[in-house]
Rosetta silent file (secondary structure, phi, psi, omega in degrees, C-alpha in Angstrom):
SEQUENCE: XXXXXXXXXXXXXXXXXXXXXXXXXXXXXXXXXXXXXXXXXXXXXXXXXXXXXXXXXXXXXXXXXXXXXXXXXXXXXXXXXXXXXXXXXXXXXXXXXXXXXXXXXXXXXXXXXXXXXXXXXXXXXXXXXXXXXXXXXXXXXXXXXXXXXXXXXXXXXXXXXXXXXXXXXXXXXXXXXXXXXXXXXXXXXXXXXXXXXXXXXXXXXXXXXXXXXXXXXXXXXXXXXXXXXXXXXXXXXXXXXXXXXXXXXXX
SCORE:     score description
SCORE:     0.000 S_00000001
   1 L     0.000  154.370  169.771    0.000    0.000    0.000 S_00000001
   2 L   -46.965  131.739  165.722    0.698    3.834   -0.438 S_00000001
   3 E   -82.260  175.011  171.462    3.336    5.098    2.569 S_00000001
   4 H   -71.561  -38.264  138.363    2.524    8.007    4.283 S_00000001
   5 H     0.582  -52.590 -164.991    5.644    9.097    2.888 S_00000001
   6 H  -127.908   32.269  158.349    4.482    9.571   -0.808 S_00000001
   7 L   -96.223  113.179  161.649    1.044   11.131    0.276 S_00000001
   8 L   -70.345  179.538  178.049    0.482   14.795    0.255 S_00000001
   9 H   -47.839  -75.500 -160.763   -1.476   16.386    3.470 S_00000001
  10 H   -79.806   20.601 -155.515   -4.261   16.343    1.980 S_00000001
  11 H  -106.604   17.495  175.936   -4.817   12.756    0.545 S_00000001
  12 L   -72.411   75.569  171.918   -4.187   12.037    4.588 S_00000001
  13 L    -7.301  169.924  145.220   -7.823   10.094    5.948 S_00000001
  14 L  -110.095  167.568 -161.180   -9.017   11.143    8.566 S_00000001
  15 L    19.657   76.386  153.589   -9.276    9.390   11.949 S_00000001
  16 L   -76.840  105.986  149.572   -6.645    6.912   10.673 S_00000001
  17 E   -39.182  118.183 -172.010   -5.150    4.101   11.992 S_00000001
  18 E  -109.609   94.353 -175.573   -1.121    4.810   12.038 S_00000001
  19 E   -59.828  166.044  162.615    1.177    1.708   11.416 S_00000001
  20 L  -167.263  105.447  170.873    4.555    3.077   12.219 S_00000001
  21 L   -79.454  149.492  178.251    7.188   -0.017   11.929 S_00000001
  22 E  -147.630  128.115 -179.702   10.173    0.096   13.540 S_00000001
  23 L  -113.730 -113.574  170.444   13.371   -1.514   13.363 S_00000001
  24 L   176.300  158.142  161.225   17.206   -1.312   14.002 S_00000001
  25 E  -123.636  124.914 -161.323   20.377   -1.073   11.903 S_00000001
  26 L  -170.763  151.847  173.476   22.908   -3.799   13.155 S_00000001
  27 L   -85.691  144.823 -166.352   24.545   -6.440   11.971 S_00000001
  28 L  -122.492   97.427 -163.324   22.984   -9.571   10.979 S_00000001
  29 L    31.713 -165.601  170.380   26.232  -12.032   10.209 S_00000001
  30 L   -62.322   -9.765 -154.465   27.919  -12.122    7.132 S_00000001
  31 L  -114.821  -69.026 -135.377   24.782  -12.767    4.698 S_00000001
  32 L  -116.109  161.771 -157.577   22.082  -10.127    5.757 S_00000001
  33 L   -85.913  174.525  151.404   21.863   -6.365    5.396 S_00000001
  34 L   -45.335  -32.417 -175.774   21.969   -4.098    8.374 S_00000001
  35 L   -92.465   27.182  174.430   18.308   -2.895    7.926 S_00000001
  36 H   -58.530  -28.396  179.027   16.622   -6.432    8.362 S_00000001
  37 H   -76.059  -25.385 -159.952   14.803   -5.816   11.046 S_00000001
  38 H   -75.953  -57.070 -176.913   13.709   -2.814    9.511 S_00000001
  39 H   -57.439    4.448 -162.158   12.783   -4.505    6.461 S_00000001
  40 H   -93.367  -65.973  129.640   10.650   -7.250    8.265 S_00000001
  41 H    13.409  -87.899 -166.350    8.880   -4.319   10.147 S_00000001
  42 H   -59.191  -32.238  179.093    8.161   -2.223    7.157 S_00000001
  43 H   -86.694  -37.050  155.719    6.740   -5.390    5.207 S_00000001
  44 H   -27.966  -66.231  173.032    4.485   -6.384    8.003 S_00000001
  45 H   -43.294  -39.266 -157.864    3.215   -3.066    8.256 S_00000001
  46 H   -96.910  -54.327 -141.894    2.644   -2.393    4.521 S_00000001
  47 H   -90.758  -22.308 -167.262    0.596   -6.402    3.926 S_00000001
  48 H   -92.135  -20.370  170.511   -1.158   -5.680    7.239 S_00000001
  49 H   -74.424  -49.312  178.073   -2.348   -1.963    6.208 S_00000001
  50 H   -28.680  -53.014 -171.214   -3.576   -3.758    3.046 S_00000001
  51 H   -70.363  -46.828  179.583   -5.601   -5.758    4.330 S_00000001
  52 H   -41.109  -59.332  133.734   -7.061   -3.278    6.723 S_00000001
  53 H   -19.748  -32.551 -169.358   -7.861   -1.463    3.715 S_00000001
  54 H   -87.709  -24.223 -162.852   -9.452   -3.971    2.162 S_00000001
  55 L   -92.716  -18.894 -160.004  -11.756   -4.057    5.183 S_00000001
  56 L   127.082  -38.585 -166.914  -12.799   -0.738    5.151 S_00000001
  57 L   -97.500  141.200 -163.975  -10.843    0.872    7.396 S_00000001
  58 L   -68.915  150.120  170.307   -8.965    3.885    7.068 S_00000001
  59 E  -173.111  139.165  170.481   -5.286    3.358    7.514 S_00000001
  60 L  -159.098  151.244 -159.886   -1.702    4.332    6.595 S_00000001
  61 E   -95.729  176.449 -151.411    1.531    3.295    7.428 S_00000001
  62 L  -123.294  159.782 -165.040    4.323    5.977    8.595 S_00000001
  63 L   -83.268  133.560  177.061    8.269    5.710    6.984 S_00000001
  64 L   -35.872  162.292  152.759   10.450    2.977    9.223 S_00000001
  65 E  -141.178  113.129  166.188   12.502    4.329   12.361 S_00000001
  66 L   -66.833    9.421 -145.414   15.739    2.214   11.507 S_00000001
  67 L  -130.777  105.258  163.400   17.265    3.202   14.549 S_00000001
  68 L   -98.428 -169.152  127.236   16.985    0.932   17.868 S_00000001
  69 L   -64.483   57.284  170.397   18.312   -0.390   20.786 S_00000001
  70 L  -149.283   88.853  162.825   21.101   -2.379   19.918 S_00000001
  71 H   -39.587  -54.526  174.728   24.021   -2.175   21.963 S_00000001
  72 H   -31.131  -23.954  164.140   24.651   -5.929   21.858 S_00000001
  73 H   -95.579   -8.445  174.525   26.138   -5.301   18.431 S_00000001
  74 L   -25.439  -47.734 -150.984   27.960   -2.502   18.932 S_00000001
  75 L   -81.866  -11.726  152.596   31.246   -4.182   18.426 S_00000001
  76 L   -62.593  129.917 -152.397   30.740   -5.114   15.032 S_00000001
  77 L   -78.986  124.186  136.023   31.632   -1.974   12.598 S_00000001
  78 L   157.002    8.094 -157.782   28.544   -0.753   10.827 S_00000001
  79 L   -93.153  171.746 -161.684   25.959   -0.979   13.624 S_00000001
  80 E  -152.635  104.275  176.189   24.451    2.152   14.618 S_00000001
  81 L  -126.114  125.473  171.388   22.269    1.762   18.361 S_00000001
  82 L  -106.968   32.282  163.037   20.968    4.901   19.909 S_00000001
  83 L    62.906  167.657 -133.984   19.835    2.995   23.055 S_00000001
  84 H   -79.469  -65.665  170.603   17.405    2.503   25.128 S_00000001
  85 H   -34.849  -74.066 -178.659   17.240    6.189   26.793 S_00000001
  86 H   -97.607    2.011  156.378   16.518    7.844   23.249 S_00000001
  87 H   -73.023  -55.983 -177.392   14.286    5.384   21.429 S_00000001
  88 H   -26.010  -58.944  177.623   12.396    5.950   24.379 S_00000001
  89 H   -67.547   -8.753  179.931   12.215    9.933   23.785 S_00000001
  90 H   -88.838  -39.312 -162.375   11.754    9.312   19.660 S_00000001
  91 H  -104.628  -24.054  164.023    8.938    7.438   19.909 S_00000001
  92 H   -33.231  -30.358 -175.514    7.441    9.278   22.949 S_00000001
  93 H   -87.122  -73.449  176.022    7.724   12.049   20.861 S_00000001
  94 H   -44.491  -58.400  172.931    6.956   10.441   17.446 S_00000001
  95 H   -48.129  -37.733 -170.890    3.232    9.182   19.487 S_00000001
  96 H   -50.512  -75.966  167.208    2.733   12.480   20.806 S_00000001
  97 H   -34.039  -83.124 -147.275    2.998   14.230   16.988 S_00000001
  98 H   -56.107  -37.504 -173.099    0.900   11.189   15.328 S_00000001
  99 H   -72.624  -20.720  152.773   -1.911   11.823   17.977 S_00000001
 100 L   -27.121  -35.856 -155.253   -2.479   14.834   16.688 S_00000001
 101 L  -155.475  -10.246 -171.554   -4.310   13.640   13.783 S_00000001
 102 L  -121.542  133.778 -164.937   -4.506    9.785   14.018 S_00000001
 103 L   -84.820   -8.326 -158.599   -7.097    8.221   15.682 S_00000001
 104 E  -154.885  144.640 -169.921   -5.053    5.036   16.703 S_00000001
 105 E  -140.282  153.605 -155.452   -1.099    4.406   16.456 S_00000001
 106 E  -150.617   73.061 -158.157   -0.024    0.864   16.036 S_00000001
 107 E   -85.990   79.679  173.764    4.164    0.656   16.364 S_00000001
 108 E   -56.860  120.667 -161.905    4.746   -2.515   14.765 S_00000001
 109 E  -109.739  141.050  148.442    8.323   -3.817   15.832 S_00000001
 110 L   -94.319  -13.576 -146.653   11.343   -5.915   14.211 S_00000001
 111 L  -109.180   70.448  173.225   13.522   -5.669   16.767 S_00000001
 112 H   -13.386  -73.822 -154.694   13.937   -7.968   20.016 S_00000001
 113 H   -73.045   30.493  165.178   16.135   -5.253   21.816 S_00000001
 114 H  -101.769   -4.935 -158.567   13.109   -2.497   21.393 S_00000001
 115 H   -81.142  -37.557 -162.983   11.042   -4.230   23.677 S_00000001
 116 H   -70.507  -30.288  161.931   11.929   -3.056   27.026 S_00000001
 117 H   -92.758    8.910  172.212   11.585    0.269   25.552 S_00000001
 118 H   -65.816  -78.110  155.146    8.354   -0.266   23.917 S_00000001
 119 H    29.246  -44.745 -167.628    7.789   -1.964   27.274 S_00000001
 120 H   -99.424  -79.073 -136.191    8.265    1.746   29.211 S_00000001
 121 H   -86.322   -6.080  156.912    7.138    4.208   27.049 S_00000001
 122 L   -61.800  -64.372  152.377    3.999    2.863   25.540 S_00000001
 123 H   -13.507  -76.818 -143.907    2.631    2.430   29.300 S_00000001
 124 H   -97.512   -6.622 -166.163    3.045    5.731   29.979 S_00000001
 125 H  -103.413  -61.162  131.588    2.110    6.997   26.971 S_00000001
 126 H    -5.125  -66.505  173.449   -0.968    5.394   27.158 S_00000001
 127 H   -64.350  -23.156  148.579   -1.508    6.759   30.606 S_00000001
 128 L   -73.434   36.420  174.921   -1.592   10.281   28.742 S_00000001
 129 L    59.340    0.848 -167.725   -4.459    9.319   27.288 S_00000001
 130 L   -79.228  153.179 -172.861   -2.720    8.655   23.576 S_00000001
 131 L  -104.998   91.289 -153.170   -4.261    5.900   22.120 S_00000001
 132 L  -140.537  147.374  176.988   -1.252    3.784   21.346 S_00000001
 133 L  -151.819 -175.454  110.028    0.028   -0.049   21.168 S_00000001
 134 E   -91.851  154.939 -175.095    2.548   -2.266   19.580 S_00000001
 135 E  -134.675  159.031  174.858    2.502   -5.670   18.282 S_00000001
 136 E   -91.016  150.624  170.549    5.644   -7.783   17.776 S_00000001
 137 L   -70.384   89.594  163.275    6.951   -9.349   14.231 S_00000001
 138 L   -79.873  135.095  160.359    6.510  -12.974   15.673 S_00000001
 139 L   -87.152  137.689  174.324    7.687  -15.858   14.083 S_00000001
 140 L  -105.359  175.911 -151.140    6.434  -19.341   14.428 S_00000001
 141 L   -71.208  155.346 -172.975    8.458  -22.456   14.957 S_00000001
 142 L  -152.212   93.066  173.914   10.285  -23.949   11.590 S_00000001
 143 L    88.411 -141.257  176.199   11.163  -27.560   12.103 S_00000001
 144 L  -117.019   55.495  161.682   12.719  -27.742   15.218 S_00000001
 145 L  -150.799  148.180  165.133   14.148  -23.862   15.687 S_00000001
 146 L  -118.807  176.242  173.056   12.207  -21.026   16.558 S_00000001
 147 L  -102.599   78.086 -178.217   13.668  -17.069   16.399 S_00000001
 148 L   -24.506  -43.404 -148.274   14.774  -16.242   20.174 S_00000001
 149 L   -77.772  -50.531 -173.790   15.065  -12.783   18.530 S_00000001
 150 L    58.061  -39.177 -140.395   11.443  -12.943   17.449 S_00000001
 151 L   128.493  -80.664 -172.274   11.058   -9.887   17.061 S_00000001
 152 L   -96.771    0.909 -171.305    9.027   -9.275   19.951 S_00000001
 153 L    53.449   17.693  161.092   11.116  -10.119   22.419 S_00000001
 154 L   -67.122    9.564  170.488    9.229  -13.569   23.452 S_00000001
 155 L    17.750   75.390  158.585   12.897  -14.689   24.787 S_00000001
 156 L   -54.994   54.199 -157.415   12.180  -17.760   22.857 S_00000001
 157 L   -38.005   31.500 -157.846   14.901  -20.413   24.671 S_00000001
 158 L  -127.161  157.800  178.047   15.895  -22.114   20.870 S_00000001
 159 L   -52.971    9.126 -169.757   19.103  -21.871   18.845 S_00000001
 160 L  -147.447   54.168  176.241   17.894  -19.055   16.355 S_00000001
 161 L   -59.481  -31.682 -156.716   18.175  -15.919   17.838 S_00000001
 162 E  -154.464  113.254 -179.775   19.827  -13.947   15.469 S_00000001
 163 L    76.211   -3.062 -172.461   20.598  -14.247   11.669 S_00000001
 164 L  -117.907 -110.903 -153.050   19.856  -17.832   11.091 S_00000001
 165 L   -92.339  -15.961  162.615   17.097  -19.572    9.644 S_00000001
 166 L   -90.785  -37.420  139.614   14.293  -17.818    9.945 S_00000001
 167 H    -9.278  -92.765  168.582   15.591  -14.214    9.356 S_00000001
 168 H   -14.601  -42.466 -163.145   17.404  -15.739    6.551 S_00000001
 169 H   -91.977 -102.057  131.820   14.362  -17.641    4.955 S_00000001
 170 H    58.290  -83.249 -167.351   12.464  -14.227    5.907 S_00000001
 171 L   -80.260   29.277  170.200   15.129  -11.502    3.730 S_00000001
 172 L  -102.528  -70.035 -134.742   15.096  -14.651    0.660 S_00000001
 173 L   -75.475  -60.338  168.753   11.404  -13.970    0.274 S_00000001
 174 L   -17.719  -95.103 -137.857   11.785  -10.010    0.906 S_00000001
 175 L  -126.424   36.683 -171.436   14.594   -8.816   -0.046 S_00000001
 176 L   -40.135  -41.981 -179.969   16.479  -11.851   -2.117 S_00000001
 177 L  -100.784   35.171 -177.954   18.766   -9.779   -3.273 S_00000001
 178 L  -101.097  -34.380  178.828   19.883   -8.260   -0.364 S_00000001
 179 L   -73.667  146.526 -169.625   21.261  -11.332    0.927 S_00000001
 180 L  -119.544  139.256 -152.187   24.394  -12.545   -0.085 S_00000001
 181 L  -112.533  173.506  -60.698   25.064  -15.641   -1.235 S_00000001
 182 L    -5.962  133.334  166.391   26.460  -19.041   -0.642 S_00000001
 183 L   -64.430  163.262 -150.573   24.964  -18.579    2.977 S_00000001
 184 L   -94.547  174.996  144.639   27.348  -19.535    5.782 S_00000001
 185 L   -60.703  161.623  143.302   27.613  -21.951    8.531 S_00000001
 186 L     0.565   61.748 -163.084   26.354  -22.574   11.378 S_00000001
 187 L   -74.456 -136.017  177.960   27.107  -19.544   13.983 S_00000001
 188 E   -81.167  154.096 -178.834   26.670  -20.492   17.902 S_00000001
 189 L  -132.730   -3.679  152.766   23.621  -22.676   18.449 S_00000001
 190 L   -64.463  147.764  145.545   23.222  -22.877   22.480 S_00000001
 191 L    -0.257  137.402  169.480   20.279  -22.315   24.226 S_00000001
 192 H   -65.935  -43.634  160.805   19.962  -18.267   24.462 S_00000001
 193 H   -63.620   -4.671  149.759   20.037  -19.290   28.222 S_00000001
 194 H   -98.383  -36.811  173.107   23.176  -20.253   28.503 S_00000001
 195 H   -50.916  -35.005  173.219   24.768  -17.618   26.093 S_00000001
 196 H   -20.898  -43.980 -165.688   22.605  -14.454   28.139 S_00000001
 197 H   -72.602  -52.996  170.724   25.350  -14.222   30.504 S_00000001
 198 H   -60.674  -30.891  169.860   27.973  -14.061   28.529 S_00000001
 199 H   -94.207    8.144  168.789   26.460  -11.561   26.224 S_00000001
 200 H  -105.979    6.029  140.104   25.662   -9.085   28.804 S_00000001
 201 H   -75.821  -30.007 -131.022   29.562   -9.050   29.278 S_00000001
 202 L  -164.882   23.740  164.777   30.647   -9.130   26.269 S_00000001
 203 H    49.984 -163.116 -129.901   27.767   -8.466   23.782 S_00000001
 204 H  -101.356  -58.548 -163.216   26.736  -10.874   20.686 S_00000001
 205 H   -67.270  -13.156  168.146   30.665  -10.904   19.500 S_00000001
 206 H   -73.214  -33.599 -169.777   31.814  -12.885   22.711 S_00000001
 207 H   -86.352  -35.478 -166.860   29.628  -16.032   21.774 S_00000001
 208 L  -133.131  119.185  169.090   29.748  -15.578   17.853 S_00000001
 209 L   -79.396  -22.670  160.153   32.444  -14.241   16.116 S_00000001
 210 L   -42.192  -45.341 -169.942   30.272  -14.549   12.775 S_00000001
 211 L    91.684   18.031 -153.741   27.576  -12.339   14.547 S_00000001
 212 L  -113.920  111.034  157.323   25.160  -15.743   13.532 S_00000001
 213 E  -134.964  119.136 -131.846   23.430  -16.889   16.439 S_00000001
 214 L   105.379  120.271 -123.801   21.847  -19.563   14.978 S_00000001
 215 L  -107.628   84.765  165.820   21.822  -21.785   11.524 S_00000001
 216 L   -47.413  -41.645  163.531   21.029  -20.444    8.059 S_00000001
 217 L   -23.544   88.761  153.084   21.476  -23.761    6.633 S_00000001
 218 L   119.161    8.489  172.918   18.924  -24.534    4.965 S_00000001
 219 L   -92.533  160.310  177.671   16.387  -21.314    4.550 S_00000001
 220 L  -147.927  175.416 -172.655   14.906  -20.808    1.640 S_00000001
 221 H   -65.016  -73.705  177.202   12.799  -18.207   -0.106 S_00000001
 222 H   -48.631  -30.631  170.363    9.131  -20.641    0.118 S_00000001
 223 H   -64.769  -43.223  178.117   10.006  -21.122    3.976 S_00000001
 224 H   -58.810  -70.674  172.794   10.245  -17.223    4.362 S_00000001
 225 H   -19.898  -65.034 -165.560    6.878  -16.714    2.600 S_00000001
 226 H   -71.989  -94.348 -133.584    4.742  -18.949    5.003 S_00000001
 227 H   -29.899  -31.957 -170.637    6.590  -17.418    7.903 S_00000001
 228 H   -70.749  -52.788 -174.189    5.843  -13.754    6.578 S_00000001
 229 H   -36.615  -66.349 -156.497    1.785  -15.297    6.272 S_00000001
 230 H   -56.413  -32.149 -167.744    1.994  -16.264    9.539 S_00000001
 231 H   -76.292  -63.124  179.605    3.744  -13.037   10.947 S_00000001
 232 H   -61.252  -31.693  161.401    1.123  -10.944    9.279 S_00000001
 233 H   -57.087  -50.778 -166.553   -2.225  -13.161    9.944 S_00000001
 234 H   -60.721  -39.333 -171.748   -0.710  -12.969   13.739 S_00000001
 235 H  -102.823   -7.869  144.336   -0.033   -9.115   13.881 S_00000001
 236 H   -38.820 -109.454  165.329   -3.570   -8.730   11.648 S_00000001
 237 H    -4.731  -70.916  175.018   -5.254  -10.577   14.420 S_00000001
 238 H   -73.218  -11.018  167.846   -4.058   -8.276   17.139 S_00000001
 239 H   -88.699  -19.540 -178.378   -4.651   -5.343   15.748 S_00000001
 240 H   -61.791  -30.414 -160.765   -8.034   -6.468   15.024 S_00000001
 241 H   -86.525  -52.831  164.771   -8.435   -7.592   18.824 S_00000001
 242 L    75.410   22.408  175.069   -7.140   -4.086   19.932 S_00000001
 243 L  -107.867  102.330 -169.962   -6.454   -5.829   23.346 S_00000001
 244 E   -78.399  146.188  157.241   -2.952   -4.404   25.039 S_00000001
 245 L   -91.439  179.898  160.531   -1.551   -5.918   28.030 S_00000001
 246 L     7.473  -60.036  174.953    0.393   -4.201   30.510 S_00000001
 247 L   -96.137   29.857 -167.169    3.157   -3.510   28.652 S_00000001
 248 L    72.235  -23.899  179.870    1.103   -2.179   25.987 S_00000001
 249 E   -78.210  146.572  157.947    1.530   -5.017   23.061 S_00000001
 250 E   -60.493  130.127 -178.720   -1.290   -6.259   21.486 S_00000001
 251 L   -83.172    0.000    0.000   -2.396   -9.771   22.582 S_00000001
């Protein structure tokens, strides 16, 4: 669907639902671009306004914010994290401005390490009366791995946190030709619980020097597809439901 982006003022609905995707720029091993999360994010957003459209309902989605939390990656060169402290104040900010004019704001996430500050500043944002929520990019299980990373921060306890097969399967269907090919090995493949510890010394690059944590081997383009279905019937669903919990995400 049309972004908000390529829309003058006035071709704006009124009382509009406002996707607004959000990602990170970090590295995702040797194979995937820095903006993956973003692009996961942004394609959610855009198949899930469609449909919304389709329904009736007014709705348009807002231009990515590539920019997360994610220190954990720091130490590889190209990553760019403005932390926790000033996503908070961007999108705190960013809700304020949307509520202006939007009847409903909908922050659609790619990004594991946003959640604690969705987590904050949705709550409270919320508590100012804005009428605001997020739903996570979830992934469902493929085989025997799921995506620790999720997304959504569902601290998912399976080898395929970061970069491996579902990401991977994920930017084939997306973005094929952002990924670069033959895909790698294997990167680390413990439990996220036993790597946590280590990576809250020592970030991502103490467990994986690849930056992989988890096993592209073996994604493909047709795996990526149903997983995108799935991501999008799932974050469909919750916006439809309109029920936040605590922390603000949609259930």
């Amino acid at each position: 669907m049309t972004g908000l982006d390529a829309l003058s003022w006035p071709d704006v609905p009124p009382g509009a639902t406002v996707l607004l995707p959000i990602g990170s720029t970090e590295q995702h091993g040797p194979h995937l671009p820095f903006d993956t999360d973003a692009v996961i994010a942004r394609s959610v957003a855009g198949a899930v306004g469609e449909r919304m459209l389709a329904g009736g309902e007014a709705v348009v989605v807002a231009p990515a914010l590539a920019y997360g939390a994610s220190g954990e990656h720091q130490s590889f060169p190209g990553t760019i994290s403005i932390g926790h402290e000033a996503l908070r104040f961007v999108l705190i900010e960013l809700v304020r401005s949307l509520s202006t004019w939007a009847a409903r704001i909908v922050i659609v996430n790619g990004h594991g390490g946003n959640v604690p500050t969705l987590a904050s500043a949705v709550p409270q944002l919320r508590a100012e009366n804005h009428r605001v929520a997020w739903v996570p990019c979830a992934a469902a299980p493929v085989a025997s791995t799921r995506d620790g990373d999720a997304r959504g921060g569902l601290g998912l306890p399976a080898p395929d946190a970061h970069a491996g097969r579902i990401e991977t399967s994920l930017l084939l269907h997306l973005a094929p030709t952002a990924v670069t090919l033959p895909l790698p090995g294997a990167g680390n493949t413990e439990p996220m619980s036993a790597l946590l510890p280590l990576m809250a010394a020592g970030g991502v690059a103490a467990v994986s020097p690849s930056g992989i944590l988890g096993d592209p081997t073996g994604a493909s383009a047709a795996e990526g597809a149903a997983l995108f279905d799935g991501m999008v019937a799932d974050a469909l669903r919750r916006v439809v439901a309109d029920a936040p919990d605590a922390r603000g995400m949609l259930r």
